[in-house]
N, C-alpha and C positions, 0 to 999 in steps of 0.2 A: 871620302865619304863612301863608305860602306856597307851593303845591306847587312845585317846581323844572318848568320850562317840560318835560323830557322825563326825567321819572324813570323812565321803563321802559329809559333807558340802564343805568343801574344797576341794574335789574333782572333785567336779561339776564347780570348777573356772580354774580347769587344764586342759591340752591337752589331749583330749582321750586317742592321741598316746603314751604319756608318760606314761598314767596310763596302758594301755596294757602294755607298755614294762615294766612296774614296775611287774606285775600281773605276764608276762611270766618268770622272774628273781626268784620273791617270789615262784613260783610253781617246783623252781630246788631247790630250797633251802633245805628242806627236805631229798635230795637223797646227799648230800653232805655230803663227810667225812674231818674235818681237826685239826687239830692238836687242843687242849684248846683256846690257845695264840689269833686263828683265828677266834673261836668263837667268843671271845669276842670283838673283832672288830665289826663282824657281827651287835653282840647286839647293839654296838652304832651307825653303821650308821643304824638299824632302829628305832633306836631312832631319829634320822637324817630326816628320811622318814615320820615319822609320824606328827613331828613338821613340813616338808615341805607342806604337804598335809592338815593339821590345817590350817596353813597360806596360803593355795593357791599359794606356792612361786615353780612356775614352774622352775625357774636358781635352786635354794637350790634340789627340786625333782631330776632334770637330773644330778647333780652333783653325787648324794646321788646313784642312781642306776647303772652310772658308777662302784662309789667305791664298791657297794654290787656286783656287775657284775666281778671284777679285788679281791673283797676278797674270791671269790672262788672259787673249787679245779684250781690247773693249769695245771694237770699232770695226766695221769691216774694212777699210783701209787705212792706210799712215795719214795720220793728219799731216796738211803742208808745213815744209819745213821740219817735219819730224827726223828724229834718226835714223840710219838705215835699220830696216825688220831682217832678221833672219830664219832660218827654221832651227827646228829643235838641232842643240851641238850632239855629238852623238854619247859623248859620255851621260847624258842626262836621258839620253833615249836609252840607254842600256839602264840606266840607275830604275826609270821604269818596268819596263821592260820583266827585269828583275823583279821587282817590288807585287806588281800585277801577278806574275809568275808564283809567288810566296805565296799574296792573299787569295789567290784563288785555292794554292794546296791546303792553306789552312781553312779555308770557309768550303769548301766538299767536304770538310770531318765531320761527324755527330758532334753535337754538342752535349748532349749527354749521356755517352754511351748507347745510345740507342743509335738503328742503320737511319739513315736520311734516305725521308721517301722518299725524293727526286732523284736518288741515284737507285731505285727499286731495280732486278732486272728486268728489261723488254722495253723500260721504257727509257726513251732520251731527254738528254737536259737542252734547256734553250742555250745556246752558245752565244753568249752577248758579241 
């Protein structure tokens, strides 16, 4: 699983607001504990994410963010007798990592040839 060498081309064709909400999801992802089994879910819907954001396929994005948003924790602890929970494996922490890294170069660009006020000079962007 692969990020696409410049997925923020495809990003530049989607909804900001999706890409926010994707951004604000990928940035919990990290502090999450879950079982193996759930990892690996993980792993494929962003593989889900990333193919959606190549393609510019805003329906496949909002699907894809739902299901990462619904694959994790539900509960503030393990219910009894549950599986052991782990934290994020690290290849999926970089697969972020990465992905986060993309969408943010691609969402600083203008969208329409024009400069983005909130990169004006003197003044600073809010650093989520």
């Amino acid at each position: 699983m692969s990020v696409p060498a410049r997925p923020e081309n495809g990003a530049a064709g989607l909804d900001r607001e999706a890409i926010e909400d994707l951004l604000d999801v990928l940035n919990d992802v990290p502090q999450w504990t879950l079982a193996p089994n759930r990892w690996e879910r993980v792993a494929h819907i962003l593989e889900t994410i990333v193919a959606a954001v190549a393609a510019a396929d805003l329906a496949a994005l909002l699907n894809a963010i739902t299901e990462l948003e619904l694959a994790g924790p539900v509960r503030v602890g393990p219910r009894i007798g549950a599986r052991e929970v782990v934290s994020v494996p690290e290849p999926i922490k970089d697969r972020v990592n990465h992905l986060v890294h993309a969408l943010r170069a691609g969402n600083d660009r203008p969208r329409n040839g024009q400069p983005d006020p909130s990169n004006a000079p003197g003044e600073t962007r809010d650093a989520r």
